[in-house]
TORGUNU-571937 format. One record per residue (C-alpha): y, z, x; residue in three letters. Coordinates in steps of 0.001 Angstrom, whole numbers, padded with zeros to 6 digits, always signed. Each point is the difference from the previous one (the first is absolute). Layout:
BEGIN
YZXALA ...
This chain:
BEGIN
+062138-075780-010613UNK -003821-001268+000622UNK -002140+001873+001946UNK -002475-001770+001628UNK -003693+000533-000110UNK -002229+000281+002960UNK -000953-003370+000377UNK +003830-001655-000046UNK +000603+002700+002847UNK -002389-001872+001468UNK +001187-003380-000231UNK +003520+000934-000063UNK -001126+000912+004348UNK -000966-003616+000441UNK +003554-000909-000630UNK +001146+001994+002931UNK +000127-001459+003584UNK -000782+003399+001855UNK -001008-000105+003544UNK -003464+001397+000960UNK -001893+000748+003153UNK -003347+001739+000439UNK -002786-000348+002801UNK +002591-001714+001872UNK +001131-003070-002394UNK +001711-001169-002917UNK -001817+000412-003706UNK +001952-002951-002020UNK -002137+001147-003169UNK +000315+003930+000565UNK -000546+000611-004182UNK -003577-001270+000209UNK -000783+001282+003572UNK -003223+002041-000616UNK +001104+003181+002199UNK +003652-000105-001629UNK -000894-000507-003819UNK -001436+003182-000824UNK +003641+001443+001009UNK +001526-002614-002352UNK -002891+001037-003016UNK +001548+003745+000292UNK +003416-000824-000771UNK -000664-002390-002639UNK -001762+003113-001488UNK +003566+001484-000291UNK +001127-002755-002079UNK -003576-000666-001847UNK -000009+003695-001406UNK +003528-000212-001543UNK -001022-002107-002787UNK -002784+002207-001117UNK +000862+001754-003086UNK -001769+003251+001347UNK +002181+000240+003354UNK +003697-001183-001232UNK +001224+003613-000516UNK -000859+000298+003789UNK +000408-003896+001470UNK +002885-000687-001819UNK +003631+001561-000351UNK +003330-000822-001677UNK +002944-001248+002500UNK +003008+002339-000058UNK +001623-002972+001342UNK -000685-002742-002489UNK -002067+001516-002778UNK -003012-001772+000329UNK -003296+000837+000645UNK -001199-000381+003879UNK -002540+001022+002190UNK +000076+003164+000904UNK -000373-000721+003272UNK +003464-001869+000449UNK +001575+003343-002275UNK +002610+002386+000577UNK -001107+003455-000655UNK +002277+001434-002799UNK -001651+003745-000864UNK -002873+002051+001247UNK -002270-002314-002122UNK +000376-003019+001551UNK -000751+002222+003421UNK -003149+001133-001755UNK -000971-003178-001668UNK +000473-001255+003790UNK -002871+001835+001364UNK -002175-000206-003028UNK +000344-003786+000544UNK -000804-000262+004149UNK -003225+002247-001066UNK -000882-002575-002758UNK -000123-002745+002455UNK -001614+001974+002912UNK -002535+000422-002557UNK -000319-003713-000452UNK +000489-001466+003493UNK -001506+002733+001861UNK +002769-001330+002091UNK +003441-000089+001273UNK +001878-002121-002873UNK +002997-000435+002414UNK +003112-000292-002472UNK +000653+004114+000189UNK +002229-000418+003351UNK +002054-002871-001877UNK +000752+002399-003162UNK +000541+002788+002361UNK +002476-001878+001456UNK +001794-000983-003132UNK +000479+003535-000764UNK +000929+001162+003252UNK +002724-002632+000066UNK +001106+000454-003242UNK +001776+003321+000790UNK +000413-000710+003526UNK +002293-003013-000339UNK +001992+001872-002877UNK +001025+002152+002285UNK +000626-001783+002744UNK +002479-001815-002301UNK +001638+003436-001243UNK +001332+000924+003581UNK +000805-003647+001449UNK +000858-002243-003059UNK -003015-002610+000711UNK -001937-002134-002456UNK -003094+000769+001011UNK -001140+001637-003132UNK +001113-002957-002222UNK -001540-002360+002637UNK -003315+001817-000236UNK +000252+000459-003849UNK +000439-004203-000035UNK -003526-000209+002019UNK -001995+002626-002020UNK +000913-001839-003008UNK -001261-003298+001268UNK -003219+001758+000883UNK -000444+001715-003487UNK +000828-003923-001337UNK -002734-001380+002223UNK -002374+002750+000189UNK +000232+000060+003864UNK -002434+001614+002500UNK +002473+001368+003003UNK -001090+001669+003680UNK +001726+003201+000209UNK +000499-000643+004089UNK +001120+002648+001614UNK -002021+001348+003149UNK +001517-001589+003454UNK -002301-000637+003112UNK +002343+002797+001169UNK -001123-000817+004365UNK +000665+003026+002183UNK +000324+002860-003037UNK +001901+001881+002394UNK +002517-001897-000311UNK +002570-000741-002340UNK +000337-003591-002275UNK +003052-000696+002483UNK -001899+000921+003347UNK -002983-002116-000852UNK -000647-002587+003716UNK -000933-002140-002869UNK +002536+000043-002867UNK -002337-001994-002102UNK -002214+003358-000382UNK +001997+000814-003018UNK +001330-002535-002131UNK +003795-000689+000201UNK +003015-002367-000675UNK +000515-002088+002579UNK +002926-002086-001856UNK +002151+000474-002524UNK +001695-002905-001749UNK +002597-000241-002653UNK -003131-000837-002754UNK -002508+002423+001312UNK -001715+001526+003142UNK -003143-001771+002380UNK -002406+002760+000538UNK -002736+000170+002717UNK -003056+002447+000362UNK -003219+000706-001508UNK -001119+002574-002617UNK -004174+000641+001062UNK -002668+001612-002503UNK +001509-001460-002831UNK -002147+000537-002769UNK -000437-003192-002530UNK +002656-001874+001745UNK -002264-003413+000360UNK -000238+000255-004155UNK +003625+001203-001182UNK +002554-002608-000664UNK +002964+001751+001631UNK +000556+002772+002574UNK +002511+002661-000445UNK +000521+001392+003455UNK +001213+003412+001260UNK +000816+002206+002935UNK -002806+002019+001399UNK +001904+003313+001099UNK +003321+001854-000091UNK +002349-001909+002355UNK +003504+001006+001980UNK +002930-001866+000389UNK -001159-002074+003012UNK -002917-001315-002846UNK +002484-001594-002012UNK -002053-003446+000327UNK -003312+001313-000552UNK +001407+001608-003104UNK -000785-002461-002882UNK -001679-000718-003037UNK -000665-003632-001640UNK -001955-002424-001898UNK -001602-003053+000569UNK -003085-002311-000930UNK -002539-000175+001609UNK -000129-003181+000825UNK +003134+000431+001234UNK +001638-002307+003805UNK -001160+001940+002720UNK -002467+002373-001491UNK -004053-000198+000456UNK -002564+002146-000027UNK -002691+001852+002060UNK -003469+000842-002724UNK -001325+003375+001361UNK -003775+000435+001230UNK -002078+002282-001660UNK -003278+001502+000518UNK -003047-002019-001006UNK +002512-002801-001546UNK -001843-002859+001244UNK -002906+000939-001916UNK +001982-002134-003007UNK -000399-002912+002223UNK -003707+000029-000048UNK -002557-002724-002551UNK -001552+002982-001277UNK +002021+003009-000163UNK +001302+001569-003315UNK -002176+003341-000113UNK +000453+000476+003595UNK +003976-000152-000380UNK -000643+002664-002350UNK +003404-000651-002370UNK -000235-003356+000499UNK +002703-000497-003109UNK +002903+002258+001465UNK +001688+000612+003249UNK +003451+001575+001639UNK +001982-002043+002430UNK +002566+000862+002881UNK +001465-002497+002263UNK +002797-000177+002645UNK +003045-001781-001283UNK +002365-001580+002340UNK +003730-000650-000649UNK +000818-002914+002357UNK +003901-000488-000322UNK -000374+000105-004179UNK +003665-000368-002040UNK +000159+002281-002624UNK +002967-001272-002536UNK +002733+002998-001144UNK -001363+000039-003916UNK -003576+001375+001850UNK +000914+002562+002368UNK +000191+003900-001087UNK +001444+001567+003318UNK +001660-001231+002817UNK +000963+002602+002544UNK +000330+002973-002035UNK -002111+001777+002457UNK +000493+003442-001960UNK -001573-001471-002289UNK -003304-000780+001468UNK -001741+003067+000151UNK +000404+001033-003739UNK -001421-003478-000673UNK -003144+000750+002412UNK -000226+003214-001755UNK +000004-000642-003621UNK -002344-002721+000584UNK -002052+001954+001749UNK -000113+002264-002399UNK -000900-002573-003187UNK -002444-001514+002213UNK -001892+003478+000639UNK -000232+000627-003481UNK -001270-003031-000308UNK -003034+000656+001687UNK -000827+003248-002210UNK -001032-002876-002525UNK -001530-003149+002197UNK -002162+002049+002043UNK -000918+002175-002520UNK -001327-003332-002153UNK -001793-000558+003128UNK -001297+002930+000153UNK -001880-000086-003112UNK -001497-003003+000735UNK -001259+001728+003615UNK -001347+002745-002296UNK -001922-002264-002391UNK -001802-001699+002658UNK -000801+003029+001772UNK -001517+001739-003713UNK -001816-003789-000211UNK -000953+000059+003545UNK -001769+003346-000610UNK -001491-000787-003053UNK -001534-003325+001457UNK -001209+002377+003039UNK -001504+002326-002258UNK +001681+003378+001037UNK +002630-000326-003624UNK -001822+003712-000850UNK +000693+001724+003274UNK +001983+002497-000036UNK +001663-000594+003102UNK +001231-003545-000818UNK +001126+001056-003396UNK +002580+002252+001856UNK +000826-002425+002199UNK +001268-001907-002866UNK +001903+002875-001362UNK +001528+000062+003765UNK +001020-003540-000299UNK +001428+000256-003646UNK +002019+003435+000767UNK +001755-002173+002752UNK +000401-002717-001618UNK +001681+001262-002931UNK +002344+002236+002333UNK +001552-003059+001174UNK +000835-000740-003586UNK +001614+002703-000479UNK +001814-000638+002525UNK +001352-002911-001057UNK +000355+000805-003125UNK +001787+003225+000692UNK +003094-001573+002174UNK +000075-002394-003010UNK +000513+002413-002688UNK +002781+002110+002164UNK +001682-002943+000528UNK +003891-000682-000277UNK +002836-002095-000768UNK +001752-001760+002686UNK +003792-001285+000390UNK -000936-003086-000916UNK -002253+001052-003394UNK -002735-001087+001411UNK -002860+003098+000555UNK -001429+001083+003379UNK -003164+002727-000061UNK +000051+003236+001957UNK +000164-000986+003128UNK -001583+003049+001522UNK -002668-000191-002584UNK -000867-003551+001461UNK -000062+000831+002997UNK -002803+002723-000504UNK -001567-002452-001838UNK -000381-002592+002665UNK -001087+003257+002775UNK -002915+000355-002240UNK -000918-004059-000789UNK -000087-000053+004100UNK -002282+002957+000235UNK -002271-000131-003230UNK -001330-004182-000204UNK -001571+001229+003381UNK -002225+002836-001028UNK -000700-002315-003545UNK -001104-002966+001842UNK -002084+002785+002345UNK -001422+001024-002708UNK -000772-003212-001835UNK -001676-000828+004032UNK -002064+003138-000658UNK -001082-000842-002709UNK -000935-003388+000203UNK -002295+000040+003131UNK -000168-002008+003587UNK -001412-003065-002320UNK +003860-000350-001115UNK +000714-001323+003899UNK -003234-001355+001297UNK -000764-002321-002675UNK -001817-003469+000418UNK +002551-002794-000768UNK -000356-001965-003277UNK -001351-002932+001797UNK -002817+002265+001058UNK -000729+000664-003442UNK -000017-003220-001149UNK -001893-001191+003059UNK -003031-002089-000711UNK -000729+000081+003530UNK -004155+001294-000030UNK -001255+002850+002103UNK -002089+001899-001541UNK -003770+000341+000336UNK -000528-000960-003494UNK +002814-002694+000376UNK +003286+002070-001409UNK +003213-000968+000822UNK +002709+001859+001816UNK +001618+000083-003691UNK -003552+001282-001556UNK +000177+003075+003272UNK +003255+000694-001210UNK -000004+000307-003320UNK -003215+001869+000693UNK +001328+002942+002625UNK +003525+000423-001897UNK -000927+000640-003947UNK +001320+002999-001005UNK -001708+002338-002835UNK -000911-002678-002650UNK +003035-000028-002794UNK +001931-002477+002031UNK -001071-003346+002308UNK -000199+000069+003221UNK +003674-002672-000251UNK +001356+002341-002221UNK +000168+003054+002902UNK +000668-002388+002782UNK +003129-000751-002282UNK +000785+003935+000072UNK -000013+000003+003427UNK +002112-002487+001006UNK +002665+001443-002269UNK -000122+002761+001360UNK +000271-001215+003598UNK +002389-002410-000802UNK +002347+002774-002022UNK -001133+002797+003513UNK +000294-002081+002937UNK +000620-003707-000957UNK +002904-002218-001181UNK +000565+002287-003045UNK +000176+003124+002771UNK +003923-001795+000588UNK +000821+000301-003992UNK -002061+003895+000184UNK -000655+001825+003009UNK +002213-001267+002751UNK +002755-000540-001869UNK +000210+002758-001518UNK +000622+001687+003707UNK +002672-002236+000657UNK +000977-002240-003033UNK +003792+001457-001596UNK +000785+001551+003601UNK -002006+002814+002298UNK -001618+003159-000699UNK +003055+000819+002486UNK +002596-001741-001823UNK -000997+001966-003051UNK -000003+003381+001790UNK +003597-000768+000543UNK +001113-000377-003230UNK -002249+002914-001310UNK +002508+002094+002129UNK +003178-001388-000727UNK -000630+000312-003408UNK -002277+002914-000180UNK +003456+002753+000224UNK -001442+002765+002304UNK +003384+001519-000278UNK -000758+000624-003405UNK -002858+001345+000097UNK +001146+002057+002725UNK +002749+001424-002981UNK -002911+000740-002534UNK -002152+001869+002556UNK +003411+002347+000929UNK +001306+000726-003339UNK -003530+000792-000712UNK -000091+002261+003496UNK +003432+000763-001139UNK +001184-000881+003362UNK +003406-000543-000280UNK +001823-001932+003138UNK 
């Protein structure tokens, strides 16, 4: 197998005839569209880092399947390890994207249909786990980037799949042939989607036995008949549009990317599709994705997180306050959360178990406390990092205003020469060089990164709600109810 390096990700998109809409038309060259291509430059990251020497124990694993060494990132977990090695990995890459690197949801749902499938096949005698075992294989072989797609419009969420006025609010079979099934929907939010060669799609909740339709789980390209895309706006994107722009994007190299993608009347051929009415199925599915993809985030956002905390330490030092005593705690603040996440993550990776299938699942309880916290503590870091850096971090001339050799001045300086002037920091760096700080910091706070940091982490892998739940199924009350009477020695 030949894994391929960032730049034949690349140029292996151009090959694909995915459909694209943004600002209300069609982008025919959606690789080299400025606003889309720092998306695009984060997941070739994924593949770039697995040929360095210093990052294969992480980047790189060994197929149980086939034997061969593949990205990690199309792996099966196989011990405790590879859960650990998982995290270590997402932080890695936070670290160099400051970014959301979008292939996590794909592995997550590898792993989550790994077992799933296996034991859908134990109680009803279907194929799906060879079928699925046929497609992971081709995407070791080709070293594919695939959309974990899984969250439904979902319409009145009062209502049941079934009771939907519009049916097409969660995705569904709407024919089944003799070779396959025509599906028709729309998975929105989906994270990477526009850069990922295929899309493995799967039910958004637990469903009854009037969801049988709704209940399914496939593959297909995507480029595939019927299916186009949405791109999703972001704050301050269109500053990547502008002549002069790169500082005042403020990571003008990497980017996240969500878009709505629609499912107009797509066949899905037998070989590619994992579950097919097996409703009973679908909610340990949703929850054992759910719970890969919330560890998941106890390594991304903590990689993020570092880089929030470097440019806040920088942003101080340019400012001059680096000594006082009150920003020096306010770094320890930041770190202490920070590295709580990680222990999060790297806690429901290490107590971690074997599933029917062999394939290992973490603790799910553990990840769900670990994705509570990531939607509580990214707030009061990126608070902090605001604190820190000032007003200047938001009211900022643009970069054409610095480079503006537009005169004004009594003595004939520019707008540029004013600027430069009225914004230099304490003398060890230029004037550019904190402007730079800035913008990274707004951009990782409150701009386009805010989707791959802050906001997502809210909402990204499910709700603070929809974590709350799982907390108490799993967190046995009961039990603990036993401990505190044998210790009472209460005895009914």
């Amino acid at each position: 197998m030949t894994m391929m390096t960032g730049a034949q990700y690349i140029e292996s998109l151009r090959k694909l005839n995915t459909r694209v809409y943004m600002f209300g038309e069609k982008i025919d060259n959606w690789v080299d569209h400025p606003i889309i291509r720092p998306s695009i430059n984060c997941v070739a990251m994924t593949y770039e880092l697995a040929h360095k020497p210093e990052y294969e124990d992480l980047m790189t694993a060994t197929s149980h399947m086939t034997g061969e060494k593949v990205n990690r990132f199309t792996n099966i977990h196989q011990n405790t390890e590879d859960l650990k090695k998982k995290v270590k990995m997402q932080r890695l890459l936070g670290q160099k994207t400051a970014s959301c690197f979008q292939r996590c949801v794909g592995m997550d749902a590898f792993n989550a249909e790994y077992s799933t499938t296996f034991e859908i096949d134990e109680k009803y005698g279907t194929k799906y786990h060879e079928n699925f075992k046929e497609f992971l294989k081709m995407v070791q072989r080709e070293d594919l980037t695939v959309d974990g797609a899984m969250t439904d419009p979902k319409g009145n969420r009062a209502k049941a799949p079934h009771d939907q006025e519009d049916l097409d609010l969660f995705l569904r079979v709407v024919e089944r042939r003799e070779d396959g099934i025509v599906v028709r929907g729309a998975k929105c939010h989906q994270t990477g989607s526009i850069n990922s060669h295929w899309h493995l799609v799967m039910p958004t909740i637990s469903m009854g036995p009037l969801d049988k339709d709704f209940a399914v789980s496939f593959a297909c390209p995507s480029d595939a008949e019927g299916m186009y895309m949405v791109y999703g706006r972001q704050s301050c994107d269109t500053r990547k549009l502008e002549d002069i722009s790169d500082i005042d994007v403020g990571n003008s190299q990497f980017g996240g990317q969500e878009a709505l993608v629609v499912f107009d009347d797509v066949f899905v051929p037998n070989e590619y599709i994992f579950m097919n009415g097996e409703y009973d199925f679908a909610g340990m599915l949703v929850e054992r994705f759910a719970g890969f993809h919330r560890q998941s985030y106890g390594g991304c956002k903590v990689g993020v997180g570092d880089v929030v905390i470097g440019a806040a330490a920088l942003a101080a030092e340019y400012n001059g306050v680096e000594k006082a005593s009150a920003v020096k705690d306010k770094l320890i603040e930041m770190t202490h959360l920070n590295e709580t996440l990680y222990s999060c993550g790297i806690a429901c990776s290490t107590e971690g178990h074997k599933t029917a299938s062999g394939g290992y699942i973490i603790d799910l309880l553990l990840a769900n406390v670990c994705k509570q916290n990531i939607t509580r503590f990214p707030y009061e870091i990126v608070r902090l990092a605001e604190d820190i850096a000032g007003g200047m971090m938001v009211t900022l001339p643009s970069q054409k205003d610095f480079k503006s050799n537009l005169k004004v001045g009594r003595n004939g300086e520019t707008i540029g020469d004013i600027c430069e002037k009225y914004f230099v920091g304490n003398g060890i760096c230029s004037t550019e060089e904190r402007i730079k700080v800035m913008r990274l910091l707004e951009n990782l706070c409150l701009g386009t990164a805010a989707v791959g940091y802050r906001t997502e982490s809210m909402h990204g892998a499910g709700s603070p709600q929809a974590q709350r739940i799982m907390i108490a199924r799993q967190g046995n009350i009961q039990g603990k109810k036993e401990l505190a009477k044998a210790i009472a020695r209460i005895e009914k």
